[in-house]
C-alpha positions as CSV (number, residue, x, y, z in Angstrom):
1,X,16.8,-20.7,-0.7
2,X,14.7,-23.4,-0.1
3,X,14.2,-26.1,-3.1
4,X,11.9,-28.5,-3.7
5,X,13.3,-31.3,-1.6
6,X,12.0,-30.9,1.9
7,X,15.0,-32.0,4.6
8,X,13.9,-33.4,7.8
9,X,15.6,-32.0,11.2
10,X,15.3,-34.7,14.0
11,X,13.8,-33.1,17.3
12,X,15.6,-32.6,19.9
13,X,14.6,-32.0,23.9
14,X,12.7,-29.0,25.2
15,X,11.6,-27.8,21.6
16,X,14.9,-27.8,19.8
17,X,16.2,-29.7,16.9
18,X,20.2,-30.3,16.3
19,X,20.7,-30.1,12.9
20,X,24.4,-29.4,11.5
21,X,23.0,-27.0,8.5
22,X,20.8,-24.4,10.6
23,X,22.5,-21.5,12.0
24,X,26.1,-22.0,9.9
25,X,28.0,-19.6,7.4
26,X,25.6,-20.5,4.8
27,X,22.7,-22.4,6.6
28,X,19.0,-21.1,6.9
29,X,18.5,-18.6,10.0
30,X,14.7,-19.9,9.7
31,X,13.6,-22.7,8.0
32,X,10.0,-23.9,7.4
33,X,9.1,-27.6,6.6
34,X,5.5,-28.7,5.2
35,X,4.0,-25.9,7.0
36,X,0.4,-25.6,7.0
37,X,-2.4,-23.7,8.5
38,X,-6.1,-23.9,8.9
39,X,-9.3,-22.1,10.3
40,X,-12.0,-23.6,12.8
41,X,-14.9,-23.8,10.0
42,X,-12.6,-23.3,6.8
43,X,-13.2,-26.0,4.4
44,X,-9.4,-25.7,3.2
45,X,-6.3,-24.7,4.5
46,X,-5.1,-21.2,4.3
47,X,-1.4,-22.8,3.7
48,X,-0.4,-26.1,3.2
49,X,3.2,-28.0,2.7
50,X,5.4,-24.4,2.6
51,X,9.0,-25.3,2.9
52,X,10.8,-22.1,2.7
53,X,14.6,-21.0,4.1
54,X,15.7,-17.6,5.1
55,X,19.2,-17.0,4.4
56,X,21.4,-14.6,6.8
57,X,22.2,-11.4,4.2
58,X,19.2,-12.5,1.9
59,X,16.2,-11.0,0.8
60,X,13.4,-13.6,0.3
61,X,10.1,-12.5,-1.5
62,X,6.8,-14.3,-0.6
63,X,4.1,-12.9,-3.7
64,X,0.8,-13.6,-4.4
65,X,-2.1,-12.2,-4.1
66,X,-4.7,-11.5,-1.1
67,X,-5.9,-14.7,0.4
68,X,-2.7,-16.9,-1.0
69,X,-1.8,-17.5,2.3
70,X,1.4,-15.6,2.6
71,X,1.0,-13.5,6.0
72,X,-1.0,-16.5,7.9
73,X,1.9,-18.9,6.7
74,X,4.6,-16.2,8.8
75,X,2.6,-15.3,11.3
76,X,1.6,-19.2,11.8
77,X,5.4,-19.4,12.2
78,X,5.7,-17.1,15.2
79,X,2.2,-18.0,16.9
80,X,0.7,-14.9,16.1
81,X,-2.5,-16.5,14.6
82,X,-5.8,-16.1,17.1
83,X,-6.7,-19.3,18.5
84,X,-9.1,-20.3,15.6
85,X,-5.8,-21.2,14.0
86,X,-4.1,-24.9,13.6
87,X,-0.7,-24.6,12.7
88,X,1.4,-27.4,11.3
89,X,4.8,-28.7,10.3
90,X,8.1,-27.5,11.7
91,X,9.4,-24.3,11.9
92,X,12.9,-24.4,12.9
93,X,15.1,-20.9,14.0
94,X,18.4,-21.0,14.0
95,X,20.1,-20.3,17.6
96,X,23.3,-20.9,17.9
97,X,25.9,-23.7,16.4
98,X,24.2,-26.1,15.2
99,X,21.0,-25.4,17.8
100,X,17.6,-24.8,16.7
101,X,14.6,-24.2,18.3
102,X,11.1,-25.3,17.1
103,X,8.6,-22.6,16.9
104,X,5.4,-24.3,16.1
105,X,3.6,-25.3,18.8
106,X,6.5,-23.7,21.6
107,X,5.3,-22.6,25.2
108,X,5.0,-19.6,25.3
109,X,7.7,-18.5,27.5
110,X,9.8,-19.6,24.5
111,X,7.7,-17.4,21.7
112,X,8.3,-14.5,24.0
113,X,11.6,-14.7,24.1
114,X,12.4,-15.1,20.2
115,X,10.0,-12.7,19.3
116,X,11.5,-9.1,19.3
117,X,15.0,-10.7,20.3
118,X,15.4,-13.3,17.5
119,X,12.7,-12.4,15.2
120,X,11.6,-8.9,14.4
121,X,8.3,-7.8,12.2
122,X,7.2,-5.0,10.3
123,X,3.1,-4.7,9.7
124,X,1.5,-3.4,7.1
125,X,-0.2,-0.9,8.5
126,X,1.7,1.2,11.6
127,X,-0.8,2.9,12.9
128,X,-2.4,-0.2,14.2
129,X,1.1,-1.3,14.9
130,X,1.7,1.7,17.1
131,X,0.0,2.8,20.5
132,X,-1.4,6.0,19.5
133,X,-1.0,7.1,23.4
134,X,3.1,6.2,23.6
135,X,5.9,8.8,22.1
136,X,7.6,6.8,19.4
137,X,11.0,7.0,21.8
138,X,8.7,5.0,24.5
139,X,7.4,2.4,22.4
140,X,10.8,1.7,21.2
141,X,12.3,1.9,24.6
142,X,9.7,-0.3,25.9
143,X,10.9,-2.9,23.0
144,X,14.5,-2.9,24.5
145,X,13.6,-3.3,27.8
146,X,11.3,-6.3,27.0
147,X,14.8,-8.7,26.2
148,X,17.3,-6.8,27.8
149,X,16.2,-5.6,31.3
150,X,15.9,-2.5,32.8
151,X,17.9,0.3,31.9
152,X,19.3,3.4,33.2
153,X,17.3,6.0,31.2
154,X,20.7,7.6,29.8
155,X,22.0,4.4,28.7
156,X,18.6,3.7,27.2
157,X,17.6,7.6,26.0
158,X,21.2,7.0,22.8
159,X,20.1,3.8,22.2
160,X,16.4,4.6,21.1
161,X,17.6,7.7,19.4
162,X,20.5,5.5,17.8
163,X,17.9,2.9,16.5
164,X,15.3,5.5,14.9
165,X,18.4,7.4,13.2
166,X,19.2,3.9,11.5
167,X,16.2,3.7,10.5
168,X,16.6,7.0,8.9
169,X,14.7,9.5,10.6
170,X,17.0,12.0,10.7
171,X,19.5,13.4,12.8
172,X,20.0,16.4,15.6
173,X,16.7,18.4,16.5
174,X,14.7,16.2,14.2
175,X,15.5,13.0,15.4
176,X,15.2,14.5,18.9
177,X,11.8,15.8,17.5
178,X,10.2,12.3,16.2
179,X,11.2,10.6,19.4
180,X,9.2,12.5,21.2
181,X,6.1,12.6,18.6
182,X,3.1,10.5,19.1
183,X,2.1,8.3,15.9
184,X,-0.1,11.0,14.5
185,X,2.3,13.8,14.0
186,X,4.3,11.5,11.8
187,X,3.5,10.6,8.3
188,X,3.2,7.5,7.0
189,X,7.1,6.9,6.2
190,X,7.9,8.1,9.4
191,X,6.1,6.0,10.6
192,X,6.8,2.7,8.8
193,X,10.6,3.7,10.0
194,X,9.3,3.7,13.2
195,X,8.0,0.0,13.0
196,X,11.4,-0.7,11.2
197,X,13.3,0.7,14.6
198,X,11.1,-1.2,16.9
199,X,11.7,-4.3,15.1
200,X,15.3,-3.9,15.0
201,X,15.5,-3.0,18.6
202,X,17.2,-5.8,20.1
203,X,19.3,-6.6,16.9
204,X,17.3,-9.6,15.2
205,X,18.3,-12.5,13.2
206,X,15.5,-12.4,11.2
207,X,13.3,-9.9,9.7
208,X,9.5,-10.1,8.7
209,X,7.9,-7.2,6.7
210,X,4.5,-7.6,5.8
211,X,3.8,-5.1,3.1
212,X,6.0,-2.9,4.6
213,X,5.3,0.0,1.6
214,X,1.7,-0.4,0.6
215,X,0.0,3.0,-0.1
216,X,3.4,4.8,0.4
217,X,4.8,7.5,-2.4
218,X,7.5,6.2,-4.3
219,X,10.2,8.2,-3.0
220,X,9.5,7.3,0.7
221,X,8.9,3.2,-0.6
222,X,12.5,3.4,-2.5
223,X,13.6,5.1,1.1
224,X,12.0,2.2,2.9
225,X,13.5,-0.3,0.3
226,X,16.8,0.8,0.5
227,X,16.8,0.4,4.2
228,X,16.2,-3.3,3.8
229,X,18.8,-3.7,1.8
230,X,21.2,-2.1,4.3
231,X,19.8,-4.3,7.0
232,X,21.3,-7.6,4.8
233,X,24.6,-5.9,4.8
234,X,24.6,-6.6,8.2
235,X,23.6,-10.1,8.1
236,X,20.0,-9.8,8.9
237,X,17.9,-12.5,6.8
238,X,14.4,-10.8,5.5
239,X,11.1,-12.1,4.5
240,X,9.1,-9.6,2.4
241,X,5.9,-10.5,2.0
242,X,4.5,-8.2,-0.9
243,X,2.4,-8.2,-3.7
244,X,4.1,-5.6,-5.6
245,X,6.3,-7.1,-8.0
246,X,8.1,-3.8,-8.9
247,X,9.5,-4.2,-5.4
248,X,10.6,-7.7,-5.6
249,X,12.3,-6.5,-8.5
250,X,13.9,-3.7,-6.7
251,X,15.1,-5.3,-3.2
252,X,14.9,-9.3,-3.4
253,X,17.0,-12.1,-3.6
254,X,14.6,-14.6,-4.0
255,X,11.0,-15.5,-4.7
256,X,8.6,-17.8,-3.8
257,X,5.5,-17.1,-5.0
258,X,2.2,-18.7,-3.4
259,X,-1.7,-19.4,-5.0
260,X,-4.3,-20.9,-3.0
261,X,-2.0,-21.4,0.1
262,X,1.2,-23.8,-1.8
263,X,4.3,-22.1,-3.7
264,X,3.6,-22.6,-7.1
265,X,6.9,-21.2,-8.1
266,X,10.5,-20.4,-6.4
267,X,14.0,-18.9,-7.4
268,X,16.1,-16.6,-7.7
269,X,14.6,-13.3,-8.6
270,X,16.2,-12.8,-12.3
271,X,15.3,-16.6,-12.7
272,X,12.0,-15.8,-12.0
273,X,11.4,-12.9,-14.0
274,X,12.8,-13.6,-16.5
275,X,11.9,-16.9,-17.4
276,X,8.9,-17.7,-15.1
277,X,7.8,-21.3,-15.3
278,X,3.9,-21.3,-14.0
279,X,1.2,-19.3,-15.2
280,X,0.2,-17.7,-11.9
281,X,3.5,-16.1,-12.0
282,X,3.3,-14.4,-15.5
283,X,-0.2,-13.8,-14.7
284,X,1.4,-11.1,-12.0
285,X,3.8,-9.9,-14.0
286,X,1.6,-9.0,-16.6
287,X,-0.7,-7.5,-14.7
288,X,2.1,-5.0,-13.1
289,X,1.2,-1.3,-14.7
290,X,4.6,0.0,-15.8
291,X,5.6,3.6,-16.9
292,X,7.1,2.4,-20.3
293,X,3.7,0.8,-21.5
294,X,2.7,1.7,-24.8
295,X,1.2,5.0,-25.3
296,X,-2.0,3.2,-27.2
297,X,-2.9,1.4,-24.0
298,X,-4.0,4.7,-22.7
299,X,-7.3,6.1,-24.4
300,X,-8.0,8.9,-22.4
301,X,-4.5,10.8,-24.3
302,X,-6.6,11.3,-27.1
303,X,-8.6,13.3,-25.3
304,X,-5.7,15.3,-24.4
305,X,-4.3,15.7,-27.6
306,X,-7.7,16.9,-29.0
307,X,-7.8,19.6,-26.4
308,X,-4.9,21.0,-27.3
309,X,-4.8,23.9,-27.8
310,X,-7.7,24.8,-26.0
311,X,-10.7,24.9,-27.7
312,X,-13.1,28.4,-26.6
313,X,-16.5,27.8,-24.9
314,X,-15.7,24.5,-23.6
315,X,-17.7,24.1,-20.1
316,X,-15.4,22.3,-17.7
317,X,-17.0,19.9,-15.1
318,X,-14.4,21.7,-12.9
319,X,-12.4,24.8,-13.0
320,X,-9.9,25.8,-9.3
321,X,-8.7,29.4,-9.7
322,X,-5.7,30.2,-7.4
323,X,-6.8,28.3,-4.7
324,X,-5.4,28.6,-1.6
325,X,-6.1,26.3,1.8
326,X,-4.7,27.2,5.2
327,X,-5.2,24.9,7.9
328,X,-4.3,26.3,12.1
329,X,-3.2,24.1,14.8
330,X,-3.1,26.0,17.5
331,X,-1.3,29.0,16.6
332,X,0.5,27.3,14.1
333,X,-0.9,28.0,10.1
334,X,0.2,25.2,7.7
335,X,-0.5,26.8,4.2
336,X,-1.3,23.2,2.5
337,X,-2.0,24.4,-1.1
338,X,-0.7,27.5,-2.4
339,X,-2.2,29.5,-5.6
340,X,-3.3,26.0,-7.3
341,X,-4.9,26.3,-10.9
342,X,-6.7,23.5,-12.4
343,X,-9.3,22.5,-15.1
344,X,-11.5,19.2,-16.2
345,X,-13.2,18.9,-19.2
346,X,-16.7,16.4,-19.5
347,X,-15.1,12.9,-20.5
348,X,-11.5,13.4,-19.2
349,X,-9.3,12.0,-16.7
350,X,-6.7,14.3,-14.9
351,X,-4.1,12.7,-12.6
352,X,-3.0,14.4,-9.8
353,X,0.2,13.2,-7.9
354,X,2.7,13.8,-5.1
355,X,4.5,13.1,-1.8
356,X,2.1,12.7,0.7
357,X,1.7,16.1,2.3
358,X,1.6,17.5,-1.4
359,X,-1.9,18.7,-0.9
360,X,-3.0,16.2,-3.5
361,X,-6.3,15.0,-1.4
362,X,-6.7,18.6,0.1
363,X,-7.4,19.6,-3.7
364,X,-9.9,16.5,-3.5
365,X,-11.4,17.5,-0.6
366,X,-11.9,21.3,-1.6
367,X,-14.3,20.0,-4.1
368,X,-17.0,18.9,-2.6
369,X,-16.5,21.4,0.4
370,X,-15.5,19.5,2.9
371,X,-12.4,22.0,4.0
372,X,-12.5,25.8,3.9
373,X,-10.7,28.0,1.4
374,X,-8.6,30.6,2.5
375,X,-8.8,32.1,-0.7
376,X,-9.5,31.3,-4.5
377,X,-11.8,30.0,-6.5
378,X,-13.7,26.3,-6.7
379,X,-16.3,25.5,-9.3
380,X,-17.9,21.9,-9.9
381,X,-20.5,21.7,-12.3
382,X,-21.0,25.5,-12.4
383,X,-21.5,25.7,-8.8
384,X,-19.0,28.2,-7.0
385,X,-18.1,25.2,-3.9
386,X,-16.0,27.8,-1.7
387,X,-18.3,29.6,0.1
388,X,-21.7,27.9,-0.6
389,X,-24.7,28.0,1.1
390,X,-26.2,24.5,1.9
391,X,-28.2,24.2,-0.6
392,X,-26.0,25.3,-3.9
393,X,-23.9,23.0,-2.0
394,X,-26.0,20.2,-2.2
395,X,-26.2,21.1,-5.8
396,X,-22.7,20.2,-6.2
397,X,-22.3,17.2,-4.1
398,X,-25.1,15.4,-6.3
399,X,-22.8,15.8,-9.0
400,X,-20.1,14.6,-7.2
401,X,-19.0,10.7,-6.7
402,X,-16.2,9.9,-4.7
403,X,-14.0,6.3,-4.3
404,X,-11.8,6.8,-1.6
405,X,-8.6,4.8,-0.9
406,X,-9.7,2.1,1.7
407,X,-13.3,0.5,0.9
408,X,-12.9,-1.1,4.5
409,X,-13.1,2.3,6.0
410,X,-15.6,4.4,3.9
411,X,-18.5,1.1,3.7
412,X,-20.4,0.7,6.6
413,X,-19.8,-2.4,8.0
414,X,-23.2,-3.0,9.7
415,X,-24.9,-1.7,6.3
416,X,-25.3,-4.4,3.4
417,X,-23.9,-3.7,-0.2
418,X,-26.8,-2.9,-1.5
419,X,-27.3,-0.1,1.6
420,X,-24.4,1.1,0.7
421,X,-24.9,1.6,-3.1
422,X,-29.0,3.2,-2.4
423,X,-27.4,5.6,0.4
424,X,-26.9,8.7,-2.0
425,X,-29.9,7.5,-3.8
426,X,-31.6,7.8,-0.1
427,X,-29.9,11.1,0.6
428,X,-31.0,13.0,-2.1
429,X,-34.5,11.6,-2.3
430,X,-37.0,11.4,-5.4
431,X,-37.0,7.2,-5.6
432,X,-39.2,4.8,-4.5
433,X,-37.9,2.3,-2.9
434,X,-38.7,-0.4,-5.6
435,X,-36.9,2.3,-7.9
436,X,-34.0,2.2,-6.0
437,X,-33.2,-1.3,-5.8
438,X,-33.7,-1.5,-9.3
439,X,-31.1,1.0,-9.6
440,X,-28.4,-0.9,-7.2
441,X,-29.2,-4.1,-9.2
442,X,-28.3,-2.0,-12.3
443,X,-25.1,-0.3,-10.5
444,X,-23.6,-3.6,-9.3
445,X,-24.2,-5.3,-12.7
446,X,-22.4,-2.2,-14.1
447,X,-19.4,-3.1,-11.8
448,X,-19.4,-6.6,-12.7
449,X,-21.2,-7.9,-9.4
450,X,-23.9,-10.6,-9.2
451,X,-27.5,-9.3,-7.7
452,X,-27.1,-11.8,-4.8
453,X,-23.8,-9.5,-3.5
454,X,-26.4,-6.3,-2.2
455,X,-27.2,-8.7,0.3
456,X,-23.9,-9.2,1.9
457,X,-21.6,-7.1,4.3
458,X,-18.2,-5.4,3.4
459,X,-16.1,-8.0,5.3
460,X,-18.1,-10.9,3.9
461,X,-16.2,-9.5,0.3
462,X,-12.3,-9.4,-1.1
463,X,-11.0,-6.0,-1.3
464,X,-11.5,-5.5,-4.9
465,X,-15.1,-6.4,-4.4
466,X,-15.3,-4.1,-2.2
467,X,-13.8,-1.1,-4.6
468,X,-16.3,-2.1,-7.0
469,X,-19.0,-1.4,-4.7
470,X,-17.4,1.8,-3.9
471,X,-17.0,2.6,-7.5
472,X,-21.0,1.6,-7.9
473,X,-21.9,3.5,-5.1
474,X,-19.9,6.7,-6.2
475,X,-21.8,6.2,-9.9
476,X,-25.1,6.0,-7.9
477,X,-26.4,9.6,-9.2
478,X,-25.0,9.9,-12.5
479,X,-22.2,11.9,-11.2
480,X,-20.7,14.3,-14.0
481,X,-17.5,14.6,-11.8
482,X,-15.9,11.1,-10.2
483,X,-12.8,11.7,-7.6
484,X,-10.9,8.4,-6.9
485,X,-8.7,9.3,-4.3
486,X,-5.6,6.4,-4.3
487,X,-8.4,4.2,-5.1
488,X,-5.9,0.9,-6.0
489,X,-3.2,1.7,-3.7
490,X,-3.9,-1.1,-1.1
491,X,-5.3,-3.9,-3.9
492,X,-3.3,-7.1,-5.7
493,X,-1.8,-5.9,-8.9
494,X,-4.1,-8.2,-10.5
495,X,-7.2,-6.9,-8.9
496,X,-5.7,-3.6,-9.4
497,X,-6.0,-4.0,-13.5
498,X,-9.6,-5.1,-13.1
499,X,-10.7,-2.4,-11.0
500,X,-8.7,0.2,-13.4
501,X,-10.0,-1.8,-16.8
502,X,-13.3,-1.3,-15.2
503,X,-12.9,2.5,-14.3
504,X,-11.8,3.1,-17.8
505,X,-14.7,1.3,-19.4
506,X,-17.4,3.2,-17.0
507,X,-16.0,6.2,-17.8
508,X,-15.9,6.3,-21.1
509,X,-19.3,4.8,-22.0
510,X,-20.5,7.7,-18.9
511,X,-18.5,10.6,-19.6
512,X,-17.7,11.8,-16.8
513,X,-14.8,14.0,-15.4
514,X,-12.4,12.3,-13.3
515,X,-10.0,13.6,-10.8
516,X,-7.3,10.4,-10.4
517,X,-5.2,11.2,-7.2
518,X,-2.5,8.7,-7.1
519,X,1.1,8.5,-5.7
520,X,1.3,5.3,-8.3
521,X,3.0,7.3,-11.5
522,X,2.5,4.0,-13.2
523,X,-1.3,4.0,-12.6
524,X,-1.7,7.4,-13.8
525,X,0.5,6.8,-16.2
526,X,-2.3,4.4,-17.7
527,X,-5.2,6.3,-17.0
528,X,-5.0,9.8,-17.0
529,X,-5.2,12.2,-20.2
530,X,-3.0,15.2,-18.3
531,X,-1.0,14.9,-14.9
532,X,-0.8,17.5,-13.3
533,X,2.6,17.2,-10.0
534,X,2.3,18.8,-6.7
535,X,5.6,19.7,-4.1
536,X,4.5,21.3,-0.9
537,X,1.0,22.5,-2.1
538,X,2.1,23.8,-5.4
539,X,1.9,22.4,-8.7
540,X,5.5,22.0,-10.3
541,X,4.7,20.4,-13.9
542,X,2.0,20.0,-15.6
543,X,0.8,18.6,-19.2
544,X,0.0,15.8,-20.8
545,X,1.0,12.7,-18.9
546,X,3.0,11.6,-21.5
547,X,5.0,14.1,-21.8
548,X,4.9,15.0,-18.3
549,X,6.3,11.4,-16.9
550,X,8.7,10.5,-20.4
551,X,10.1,13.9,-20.6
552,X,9.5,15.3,-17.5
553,X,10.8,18.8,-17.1
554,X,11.4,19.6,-13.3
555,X,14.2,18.1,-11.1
556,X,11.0,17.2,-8.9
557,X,9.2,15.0,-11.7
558,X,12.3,13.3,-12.4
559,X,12.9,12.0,-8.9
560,X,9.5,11.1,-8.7
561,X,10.1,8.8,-12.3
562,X,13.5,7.7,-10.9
563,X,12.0,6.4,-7.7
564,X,9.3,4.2,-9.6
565,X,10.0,0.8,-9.3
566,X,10.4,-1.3,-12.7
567,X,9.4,-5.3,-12.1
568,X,13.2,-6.0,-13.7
569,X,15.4,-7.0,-11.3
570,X,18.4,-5.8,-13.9
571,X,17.0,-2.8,-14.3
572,X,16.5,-2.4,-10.7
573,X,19.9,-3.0,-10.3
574,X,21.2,-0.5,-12.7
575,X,19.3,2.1,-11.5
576,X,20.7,1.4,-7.7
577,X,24.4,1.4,-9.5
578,X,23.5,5.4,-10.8
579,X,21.8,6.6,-7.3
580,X,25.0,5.4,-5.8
581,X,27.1,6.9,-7.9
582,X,25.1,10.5,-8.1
């Protein structure tokens, strides 16, 4: 991968370079030189001097955290910044022999042509990526068409269905089934191996996944993981841009990790975590929550232990008695949680994980009476939830705060923060309006968020700002029952610690009950006092999370363990070796 020492590639006519290294056996299949990139009104770049080599059959990791300058620095690479966007230095793909062609600054007859053809990318997010309004087979059709022509529609019909199968969805009927699906009747891994198909269509040289497995469960990420890996075998060179370390661990090569828009810090991967050299790099490595962390690290098992056995006359924040939720589409019933048990005492944290399509946020939801119940029993704060009129349902809601996966979404974005935080105070009435902004001024300082921050707007803020507002404004009625629904699944591992440090501290100076849904077993590892593990709607295992995710007792639990990746790459490795082998 690429060193220190930055080679220079003379330019050649019409946008190409000759250069004897790119494009050979062992040469770069995309190489960037002192590549920079800045905004219209910015008062520093968002990358400067990245020099960076993709090899053909390597992975190469680009970490750091939001705003490092990671996704600007690849999309400046391809011209996919907006027009607010100066781009800088070479960027040289490898054609064929010893031809290159320069990407930065190309017309745009010559972008077009290497993107999709030459260059494929994965997004973070594929429901963006995706035209809700186009079958899946369409959108990938459309893809091969764009570099190859028009094709007959049987020559094109098994080669659309031969790229999603690659890309591992399925075989037969199902296959045939997602092809014709539009993005919303796929779940989010379907999905992603959607984006994965369409950026494979035309058979790349390079590929560019951008967070390719934020906010998916750990058996679909090590799905998606393993997928890249298979794509190397085949001499594909990928760029992974992550901020999970536990999959750099898991599928990369190489590392180049980047602060403030420059690597600080390149290698191989064992290099690299192993020994790392700058502090920004142990500074993410520490930060990663890992399932083998020591038992004392987590507070709320005390709780746990003291619970057991069950003391009488305890009065649970929340008690769900066979609860049952039935949802129709059409004349189709999907029974989403079947005969579901559960209990939270005052001052205790109960994780709650699964695949999506578990029924994990449908429990959520169920408790503040948001979907109907079929049958069964659910009681928040003594108020019977299934059922209730509006005003015993009220009741319940008031005691009620919710943080919900994406702060983006679920804040306002023509509100203020401090809007925001007063809206259940607003709701629920009682304040004066001097009272209340006394009370956001106390809820943000409780968060750890200057007075002057009620002023601005959610996309004036980083994304763990913004969770602490949603935490602040979920705390905003002195909730005796808090549901954080994935609530660090899309953050920086290093934000993600902050946010969870301060979760942990607010709860147990508060008190309250908190329902932790999380497909992160690592997270609920360090936060929750019991786990309790849904499959299809049912709850498999349950117990104390220690003994739940170290000695787990179902064949379901342990896959779910198995599939969580470890930020060591040898580890990583051995693990791969036994999956094989099984």
């Amino acid at each position: 991968m690429g060193g220190e020492e930055a080679r220079t590639h003379p330019h050649g006519p019409a946008g190409q370079v000759t250069t004897q290294a790119l494009g050979g056996p062992t040469g770069p299949a995309l190489s960037l030189r002192g590549l920079g990139v800045s905004f219209v009104g910015s008062p520093r770049p968002a990358s400067a001097d990245v020099d960076l080599d993709l090899l053909p059959g390597r992975v190469l990791a680009l970490v750091g955290e939001s705003g490092s300058g990671k996704s600007v620095t690849a999309m400046g690479a391809l011209g996919l910044l907006p027009p607010t966007a100066t781009v800088s230095g070479p960027a040289l793909l490898a054609q064929d022999g010893s031809r290159a062609t320069e990407l930065v600054g190309a017309p745009r007859r010559v972008l077009d042509d290497v993107r999709g053809r030459l260059v494929g990318t994965v997004f973070q997010e594929p429901t963006t990526a995706l035209d809700p309004l186009e079958t899946i087979a369409s959108q990938v059709g459309e893809a091969v068409r764009a570099h190859e022509g028009r094709l007959r529609r049987r020559d094109l019909a098994p080669r659309v269905l031969g790229l999603l199968s690659r890309a591992g969805l399925g075989e037969g009927e199902d296959l045939a089934r997602i092809a014709r699906s539009y993005p919303h009747q796929l779940s989010g891994g379907q999905l992603q191996r959607a984006c994965i198909a369409l950026a494979m269509a035309c058979g790349p040289r390079v590929l560019i996944a951008d967070e390719p497995t934020t906010a998916l469960d750990v058996t679909v990420q090590a799905g998606i993981l393993d997928l890249l890996r298979e794509l190397t075998r085949t001499g594909v060179a990928v760029l992974l841009i992550t901020h999970d370390m536990g999959v750099v661990a898991d599928v990369a090569d190489d590392v180049a990790v980047m602060r403030h828009g420059r690597v600080v810090e390149r290698g191989e991967v064992r290099e690299v975590f192993h020994r790392p050299r700058h502090p920004y790099t142990r500074q993410l490595l520490t930060a990663v929550p890992r399932l083998d962390s020591l038992r004392q690290e987590n507070p709320f098992e005390a709780v746990a232990r003291e619970r057991a056995p069950r003391e009488e006359g305890v009065d649970n924040v929340v008690e769900v008695t066979d609860l049952n939720v039935i949802y129709r589409n059409g004349r189709r019933r999907v029974h989403a949680v079947h005969d579901v048990s559960l209990t939270i005492a005052p001052g205790e944290v109960l994780g709650l994980v699964g695949e999506s399509g578990s029924g994990k946020s449908t429990i959520a939801t169920a408790l503040t009476g948001l979907v109907p119940v079929a049958s069964g029993s659910v009681r928040v704060g003594g108020v019977e939830v299934a059922g209730a009129g509006r005003r015993d349902l009220l009741e319940a809601r008031r005691s009620t705060g919710v943080v919900y996966q994406n702060p983006a979404s679920s804040l306002n974005p023509r509100r203020t923060v401090g809007s925001s935080v007063a809206e259940p105070l607003v709701i629920h009435g009682g304040l004066s309006a001097p009272v209340r902004r006394r009370r956001v001024l106390e809820l943000l300082d409780a968060v750890h968020l200057p007075a002057s921050m009620s002023e601005r707007y959610p996309h004036e803020m980083s994304g763990g700002q913004r969770q602490r507002v949603a935490i602040a404004r979920a705390l905003a009625l002195d909730p005796r029952l808090v549901i954080a629904d994935e609530p660090t699944s899309a953050l920086d591992v290093s934000v993600q610690a902050v946010v969870l440090d301060l979760l942990r501290a607010l709860q147990h100076e508060l008190g309250f009950a908190c329902l932790f849904v999380s497909h992160d077993l690592a997270v609920v590892d360090s936060v929750a006092a019991r786990t309790l593990v849904l499959s299809q709607g049912r709850v498999v295992e349950e117990g104390v999370t220690e003994q739940v995710l170290a000695r787990p007792q179902q064949d379901y639990t342990r896959r779910l363990v198995a599939a969580v990746p470890v930020p060591d790459p040898d580890i990583q490795a051995a693990r791969r070796s036994r999956r094989r082998a099984a």
